[in-house]
C-alpha positions, 0 to 999 in steps of 0.5 A: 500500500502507498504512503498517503502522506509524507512523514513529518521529517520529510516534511521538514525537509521540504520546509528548509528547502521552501525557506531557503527558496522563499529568501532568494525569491524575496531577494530577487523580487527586490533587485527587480522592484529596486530597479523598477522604482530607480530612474537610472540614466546610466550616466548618459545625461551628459551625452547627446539628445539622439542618445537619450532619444534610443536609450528611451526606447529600450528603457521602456521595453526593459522596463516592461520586461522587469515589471513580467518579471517582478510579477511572475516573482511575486506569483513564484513567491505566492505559490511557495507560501501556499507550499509551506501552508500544505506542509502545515495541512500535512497535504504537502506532495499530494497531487491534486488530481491523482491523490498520489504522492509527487516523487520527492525528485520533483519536489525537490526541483519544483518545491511548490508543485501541485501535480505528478508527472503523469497529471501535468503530462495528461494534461498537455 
């Protein structure tokens, strides 16, 4: 018979890992918002309008491109949290379509994931 659920030592495993992702995420959505929120000229106010004018257009594009980021940060962030409140549920690894638990290795790289492998493949 299949194990239902994971042990609670396991269970702790997986929260020091949670953790230490949640720490680099959080890290990283305040690189990105700091670069968001900075007006950096990158010392090209001394150059001429033609520049300014080029360097405008790619601002707004980068600017686009780390706001996606922030947001699909914010998401990763949002979606470890609900990680750590299965692990206090003890529901943690459980996939939601099959019931079955996830295979630790994939829990390991994807921490905050919700389906097995044969659930996310049926579903492509």
């Amino acid at each position: 018979m299949a194990t239902s659920r994971y042990s609670d030592n396991d269970l702790q495993e997986f929260k020091e890992l949670i953790n230490n992702k949640l720490i680099e995420a959080k890290e990283d959505l305040e690189l990105l918002s700091g670069s968001l929120s900075h007006n950096d000229d990158h010392g090209t106010n001394d150059t001429g309008r033609t520049f300014n004018m080029m360097e405008d257009g790619s601002d707004t594009l980068s600017r686009e491109e780390v706001a996606q980021l922030a947001a699909r940060q914010e998401k990763f962030i949002a979606s470890l949290q609900n990680a750590l409140i299965r692990i206090e549920n003890k529901t943690y690894g459980i996939c939601r379509v099959t019931g079955k638990l996830i295979q630790k290795e994939r829990l390991k790289l994807v921490p905050h994931a919700t389906l097995s492998i044969e659930a996310k493949n049926a579903q492509s």
